[in-house]
C-alpha positions in Angstrom: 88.2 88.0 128.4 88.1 87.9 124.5 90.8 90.1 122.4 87.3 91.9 121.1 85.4 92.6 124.7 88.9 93.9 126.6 89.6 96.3 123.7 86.4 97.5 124.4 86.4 97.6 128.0 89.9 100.0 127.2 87.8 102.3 125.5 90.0 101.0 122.5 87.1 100.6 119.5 86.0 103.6 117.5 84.6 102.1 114.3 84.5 98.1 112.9 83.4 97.5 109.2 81.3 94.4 110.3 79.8 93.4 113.9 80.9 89.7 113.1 84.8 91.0 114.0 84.2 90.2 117.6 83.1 86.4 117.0 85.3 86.1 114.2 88.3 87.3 116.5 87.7 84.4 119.0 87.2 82.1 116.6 90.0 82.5 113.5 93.6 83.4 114.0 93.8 86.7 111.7 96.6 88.6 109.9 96.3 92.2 110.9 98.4 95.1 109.9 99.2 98.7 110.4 101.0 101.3 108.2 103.3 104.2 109.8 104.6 106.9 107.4 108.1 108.1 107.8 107.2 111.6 108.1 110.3 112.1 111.1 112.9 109.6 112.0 111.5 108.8 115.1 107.9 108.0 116.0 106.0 109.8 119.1 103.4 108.9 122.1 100.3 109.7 119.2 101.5 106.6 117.1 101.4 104.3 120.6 97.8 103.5 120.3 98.6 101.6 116.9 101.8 100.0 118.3 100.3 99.1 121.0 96.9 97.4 118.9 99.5 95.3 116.9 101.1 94.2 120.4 97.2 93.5 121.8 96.6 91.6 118.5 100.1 89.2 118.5 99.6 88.8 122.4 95.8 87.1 121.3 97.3 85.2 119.2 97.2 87.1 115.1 100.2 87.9 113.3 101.0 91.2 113.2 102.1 93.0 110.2 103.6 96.6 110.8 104.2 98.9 107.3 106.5 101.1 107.2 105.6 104.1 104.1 108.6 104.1 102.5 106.4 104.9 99.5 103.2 106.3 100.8 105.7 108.5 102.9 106.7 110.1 100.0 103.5 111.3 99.4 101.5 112.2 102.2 98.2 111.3 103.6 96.2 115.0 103.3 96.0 117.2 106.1 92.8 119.6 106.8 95.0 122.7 106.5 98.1 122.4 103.8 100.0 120.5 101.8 102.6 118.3 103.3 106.4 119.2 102.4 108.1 116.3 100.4 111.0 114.3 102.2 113.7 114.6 100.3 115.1 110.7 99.3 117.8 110.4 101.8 115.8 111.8 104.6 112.9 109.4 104.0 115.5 106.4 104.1 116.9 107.8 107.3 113.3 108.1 108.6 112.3 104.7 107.3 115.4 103.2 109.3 114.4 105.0 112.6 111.3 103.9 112.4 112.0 100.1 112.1 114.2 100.3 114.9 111.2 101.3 117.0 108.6 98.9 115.8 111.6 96.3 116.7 111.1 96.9 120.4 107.9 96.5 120.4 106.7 93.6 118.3 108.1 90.3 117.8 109.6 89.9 114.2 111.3 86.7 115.2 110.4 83.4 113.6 109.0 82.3 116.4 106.9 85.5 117.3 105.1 86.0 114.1 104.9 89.4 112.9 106.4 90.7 110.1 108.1 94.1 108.9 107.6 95.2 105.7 108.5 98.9 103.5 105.9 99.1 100.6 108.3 100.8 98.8 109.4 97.5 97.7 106.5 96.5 96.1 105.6 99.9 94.5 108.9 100.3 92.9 108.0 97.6 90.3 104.5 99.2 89.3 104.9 101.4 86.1 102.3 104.7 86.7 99.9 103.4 83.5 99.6 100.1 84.6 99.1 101.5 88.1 96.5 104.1 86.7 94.9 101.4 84.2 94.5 98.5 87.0 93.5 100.0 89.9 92.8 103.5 89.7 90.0 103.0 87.5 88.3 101.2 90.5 88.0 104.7 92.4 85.3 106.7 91.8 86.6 110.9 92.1 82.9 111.6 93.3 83.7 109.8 96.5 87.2 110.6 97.2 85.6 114.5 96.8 83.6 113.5 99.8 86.7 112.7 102.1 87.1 115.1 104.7 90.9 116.6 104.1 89.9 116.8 100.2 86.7 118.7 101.1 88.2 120.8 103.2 91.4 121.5 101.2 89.2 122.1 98.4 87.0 125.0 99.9 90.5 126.5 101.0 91.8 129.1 98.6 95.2 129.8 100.2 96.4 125.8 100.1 93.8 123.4 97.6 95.1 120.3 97.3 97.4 118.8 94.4 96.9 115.7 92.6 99.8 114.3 94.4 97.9 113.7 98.5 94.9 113.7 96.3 95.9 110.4 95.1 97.5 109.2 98.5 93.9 106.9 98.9 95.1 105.4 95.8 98.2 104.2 97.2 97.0 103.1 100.8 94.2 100.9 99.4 97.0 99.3 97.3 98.9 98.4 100.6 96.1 96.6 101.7 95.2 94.5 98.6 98.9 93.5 97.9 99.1 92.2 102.0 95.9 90.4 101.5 97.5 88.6 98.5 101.2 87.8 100.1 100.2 87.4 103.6 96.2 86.6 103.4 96.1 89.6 105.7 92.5 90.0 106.4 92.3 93.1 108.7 93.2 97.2 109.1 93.6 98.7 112.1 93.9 102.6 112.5 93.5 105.9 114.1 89.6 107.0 113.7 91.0 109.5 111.0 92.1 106.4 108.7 88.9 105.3 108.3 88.6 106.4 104.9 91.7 105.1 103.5 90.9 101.3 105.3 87.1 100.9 103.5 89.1 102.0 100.3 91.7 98.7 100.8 89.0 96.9 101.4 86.5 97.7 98.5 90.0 97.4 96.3 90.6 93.6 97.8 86.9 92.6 97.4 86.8 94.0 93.6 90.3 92.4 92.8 90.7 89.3 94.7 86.6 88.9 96.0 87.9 88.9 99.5 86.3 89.6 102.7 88.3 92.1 104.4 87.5 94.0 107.6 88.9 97.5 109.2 88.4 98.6 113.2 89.8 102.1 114.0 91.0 103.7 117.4 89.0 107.0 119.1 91.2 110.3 118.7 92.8 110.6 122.0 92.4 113.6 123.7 92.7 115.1 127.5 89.8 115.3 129.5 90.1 119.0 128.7 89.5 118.4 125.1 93.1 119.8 124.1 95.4 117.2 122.0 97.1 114.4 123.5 100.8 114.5 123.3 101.9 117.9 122.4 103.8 120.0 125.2 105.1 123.4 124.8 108.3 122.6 123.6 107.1 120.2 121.0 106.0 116.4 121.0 107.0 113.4 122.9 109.0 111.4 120.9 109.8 107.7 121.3 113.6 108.3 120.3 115.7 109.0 123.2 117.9 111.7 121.7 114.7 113.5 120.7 112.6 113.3 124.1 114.8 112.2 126.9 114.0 109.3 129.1 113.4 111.6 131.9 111.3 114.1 130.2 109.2 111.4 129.1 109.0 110.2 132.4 107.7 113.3 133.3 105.0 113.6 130.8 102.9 110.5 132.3 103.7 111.5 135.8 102.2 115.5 134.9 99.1 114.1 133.3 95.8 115.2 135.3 93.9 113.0 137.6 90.8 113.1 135.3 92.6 111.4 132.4 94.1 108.9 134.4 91.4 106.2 134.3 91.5 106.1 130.1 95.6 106.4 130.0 96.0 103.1 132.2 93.5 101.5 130.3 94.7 102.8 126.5 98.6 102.6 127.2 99.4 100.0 129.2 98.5 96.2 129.5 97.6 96.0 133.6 94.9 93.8 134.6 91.8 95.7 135.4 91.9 94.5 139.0 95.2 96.5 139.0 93.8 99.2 136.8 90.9 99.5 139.6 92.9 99.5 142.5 95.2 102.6 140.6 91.6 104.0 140.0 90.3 103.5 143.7 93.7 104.9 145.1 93.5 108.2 143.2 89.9 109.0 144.5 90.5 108.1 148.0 94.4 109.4 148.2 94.7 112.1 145.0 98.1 113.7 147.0 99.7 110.2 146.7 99.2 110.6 143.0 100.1 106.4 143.0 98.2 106.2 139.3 100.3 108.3 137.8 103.4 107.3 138.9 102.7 103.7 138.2 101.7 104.8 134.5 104.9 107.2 133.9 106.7 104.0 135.1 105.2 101.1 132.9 105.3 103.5 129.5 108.7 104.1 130.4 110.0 101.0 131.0 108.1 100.0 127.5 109.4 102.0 125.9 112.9 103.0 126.9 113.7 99.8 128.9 114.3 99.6 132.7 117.6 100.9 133.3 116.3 104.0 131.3 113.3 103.8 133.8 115.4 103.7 137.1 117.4 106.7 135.9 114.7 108.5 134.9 113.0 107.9 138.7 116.2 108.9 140.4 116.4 112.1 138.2 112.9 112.8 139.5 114.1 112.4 142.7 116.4 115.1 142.1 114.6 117.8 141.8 112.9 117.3 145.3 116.6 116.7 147.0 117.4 113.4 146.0 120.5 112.3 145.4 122.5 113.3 142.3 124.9 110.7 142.6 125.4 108.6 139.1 124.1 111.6 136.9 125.9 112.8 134.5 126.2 116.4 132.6 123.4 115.3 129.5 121.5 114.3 132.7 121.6 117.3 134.9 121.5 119.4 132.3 117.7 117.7 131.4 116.9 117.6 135.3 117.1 121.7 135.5 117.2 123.2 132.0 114.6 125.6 133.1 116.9 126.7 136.3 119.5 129.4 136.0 123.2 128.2 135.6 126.4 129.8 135.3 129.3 129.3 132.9 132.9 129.2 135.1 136.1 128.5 133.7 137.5 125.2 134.8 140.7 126.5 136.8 137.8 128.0 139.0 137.9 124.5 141.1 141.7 124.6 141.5 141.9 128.3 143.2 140.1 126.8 146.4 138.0 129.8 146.5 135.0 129.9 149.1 132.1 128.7 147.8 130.0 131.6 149.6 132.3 134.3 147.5 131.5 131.9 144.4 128.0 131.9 144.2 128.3 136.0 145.3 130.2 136.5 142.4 127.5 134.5 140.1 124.8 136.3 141.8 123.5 133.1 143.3 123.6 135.4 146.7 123.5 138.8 147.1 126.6 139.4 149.0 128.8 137.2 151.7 126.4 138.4 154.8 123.6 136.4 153.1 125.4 133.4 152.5 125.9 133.2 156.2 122.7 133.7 157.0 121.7 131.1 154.7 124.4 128.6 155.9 123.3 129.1 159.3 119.7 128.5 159.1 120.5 125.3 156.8 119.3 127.0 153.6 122.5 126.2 151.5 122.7 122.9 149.5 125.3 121.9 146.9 124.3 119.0 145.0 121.3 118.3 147.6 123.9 117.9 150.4 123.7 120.8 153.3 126.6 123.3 153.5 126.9 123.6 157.3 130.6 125.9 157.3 131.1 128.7 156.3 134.2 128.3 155.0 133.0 125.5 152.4 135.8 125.5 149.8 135.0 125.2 146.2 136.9 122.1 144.3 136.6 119.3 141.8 135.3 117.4 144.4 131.7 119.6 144.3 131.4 118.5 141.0 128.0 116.6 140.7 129.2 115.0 137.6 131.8 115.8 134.8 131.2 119.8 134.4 128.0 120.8 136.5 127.5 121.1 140.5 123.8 121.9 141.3 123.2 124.7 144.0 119.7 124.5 145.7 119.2 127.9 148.7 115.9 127.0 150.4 113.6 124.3 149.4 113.4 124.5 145.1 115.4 127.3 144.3 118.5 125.9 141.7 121.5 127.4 140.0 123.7 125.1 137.8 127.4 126.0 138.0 129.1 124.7 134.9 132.5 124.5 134.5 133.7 124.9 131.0 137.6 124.9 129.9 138.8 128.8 128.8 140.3 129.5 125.4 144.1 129.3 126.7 143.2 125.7 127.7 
């Protein structure tokens, strides 16, 4: 299958600039790049479709160019509602770092693999603002960047406008474009649906300047099945950074996705065969329970992502929660596992006064009182760290102790209380 007919078949193609692309894409190794702004030090799931285009594109065969917006960053492409804050200096270098780490696992920037990494604040810093204004802004007409949608918008908002500053972001992105077409002969844009603005601006620049024939292809907006946005959760987004979203929590995301979205995530996030991808697809109509499409999706993003051993934690932390083993977990762990559980703080020296764990978890309010616990011992309802209490006279040491701090106490089938052991002032 062509590079052109499986991004289509993934539901991948939004807009293309010429219907050629396809043809030419078979036929002519191309130079194709992406920009990511450093608008956080880490990038998230909704900048996977991009990363992932790059990695369809070198896979076929292109050289891959991934921008980082060291300078375009600074500025801000305009959003519908307000204006963007501005990064201070040091925070846009620390963001511009964090986000070349990330492209690093992705693409290949070895001499071998092709692509190529590049900041465009190092080719901005040597263009003086007249020259700039006298060169290329007078190629842009102000009636048409009026008709872009955030300007519109911005502009019929009295509360927020829009400043001259993301007014002139176009400006700026169009220049990215034209300069990579010179120093790399890259020929090709590829974007989110809501860049298509700022690509047919790079390319009108490169045609005027340099009389090149460019061309731009977007991605569709992804959203759920329910028309909500794709990668937002209550507690925020999913990040790609592990210190942000935790392996396991991002585990979780694929695995919670609905059943109903499952045929366009396999397709638009990972790079299974479509006999594979129609198998997954078969499987969830004819066993939904078994939930196999999800589980194979939460594991190849993950492993993409955060690397295997990451992946195999993050399964046996699932595990956990349904009385797997919690052996190898440590506190950071645990503490991810059940952070919406109940816990309870215990001074260290706890462990060392061989107290009964029934009076223990009475004490916490675990149980209600000693009579319980019994009850609950003697029906098999009593778990610490998913192992069944069977005596009643259970003794509470360092040796309950899940991990470092934290033992996990299930009563029934999912009802947990962390006990976590934390060292007292005098110590």
């Amino acid at each position: 299958m062509s590079l052109f007919a499986e991004l289509t078949w993934r539901n991948l193609i939004h807009q293309t600039t010429h219907p050629e692309l396809a043809e030419k894409l078979d036929r002519e190794q191309f130079t194709v790049y992406c920009g990511f702004d450093p608008t956080a030090d880490s990038l998230h799931i909704g900048h996977m479709l991009p990363i992932l285009g790059l990695m369809r594109f070198q896979r076929a065969g292109h050289r891959p160019i991934a921008v980082v917006g060291g300078a375009t960053g600074m500025i801000g492409d305009p959003k519908k509602t307000e204006e963007r804050a501005l990064l201070s200096e040091e925070d846009l270098q620390r963001n511009v770092a964090g986000i070349r780490a990330q492209l690093e696992r992705f693409l290949d920037f070895s001499e071998g693999g092709g692509a190529i990494l590049v900041n465009n604040a190092d080719w901005f810093r040597s263009i003086g603002f007249i020259p700039f204004l006298r060169d290329i802004g007078k190629h842009f007409s102000v009636n048409q960047m009026l008709m872009r949608d955030a300007v519109k918008q911005r502009l019929e908002s009295r509360d927020h406008g829009i400043s001259y500053t993301e007014f002139s972001y176009v400006l700026l992105q169009a220049y990215d474009f034209l300069h990579l077409n010179r120093t790399f002969g890259c020929r090709l844009q590829i974007g989110g649906s809501d860049q298509w603005g700022n690509i047919v601006a790079g390319m009108d620049l490169t045609r005027r300047l340099e009389q090149a024939e460019t061309f731009g292809l977007t991605f569709p907006l992804v959203e759920k099945s329910d028309g909500t946005k794709f990668g937002k959760t209550e507690s925020g987004a999913i990040w790609l950074d592990s210190a942000r979203t935790s392996p396991y929590k991002f585990y979780q995301f694929w695995i919670n996705q609905a059943d109903a979205d499952m045929p366009r995530w396999l397709r638009t996030f990972t790079f299974l065969s479509q006999v594979e991808i129609i198998a997954l697809e078969d499987e969830l109509r004819e066993r939904p329970d078994q939930r196999s499409a999800q589980k194979r999706l939460a594991e190849v993003v993950t492993a993409m992502v955060h690397g295997d051993q990451a992946l195999e934690n993050a399964i046996r932390a699932s595990q956990a929660m349904f009385g797997g083993s919690l052996a190898g977990l440590d506190d950071a762990t645990l503490e991810d596992i059940f952070s919406e559980m109940p816990s309870s703080e215990l001074p260290c020296n706890t462990l060392n006064e061989e107290k009964l764990l029934t009076e223990v978890l009475v004490e916490c309010g675990v149980l209600k009182s000693k009579g319980e616990a019994r009850r609950l011992i003697q029906s098999g309802g009593l778990y610490l760290n998913n192992e069944r209490i069977t005596a009643d006279d259970a003794k509470l040491t360092e040796s309950a102790l899940a991990s470092t701090s934290i033992c996990v106490i299930r009563t029934g089938k999912k009802n947990y209380h962390l006990l976590r052991f934390v060292a007292s002032p005098q110590q």
